[in-house]
N, C-alpha and C positions, 0 to 999 in steps of 0.2 A: 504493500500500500504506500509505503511509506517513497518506493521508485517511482511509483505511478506519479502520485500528486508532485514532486520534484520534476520528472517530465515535464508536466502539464504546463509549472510555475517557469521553467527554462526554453519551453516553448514560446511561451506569452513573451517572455523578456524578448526571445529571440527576432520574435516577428515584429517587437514595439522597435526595438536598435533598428532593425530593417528596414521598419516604416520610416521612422523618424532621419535614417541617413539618407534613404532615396530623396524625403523631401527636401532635405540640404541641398541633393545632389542637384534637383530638379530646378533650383533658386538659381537665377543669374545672378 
């Protein structure tokens, strides 16, 4: 249980970093 919800919570991080670089990237 305790991999699962770690998963889930390193997921979430993973796709927020993601989001939030693309949008950098996307800024002139």
């Amino acid at each position: 249980m305790m991999y699962f919800m770690f998963g889930m919570w390193a997921g979430m991080v993973g796709f927020s970093m993601s989001l939030i670089i693309r949008l950098e990237l996307g800024m002139p």
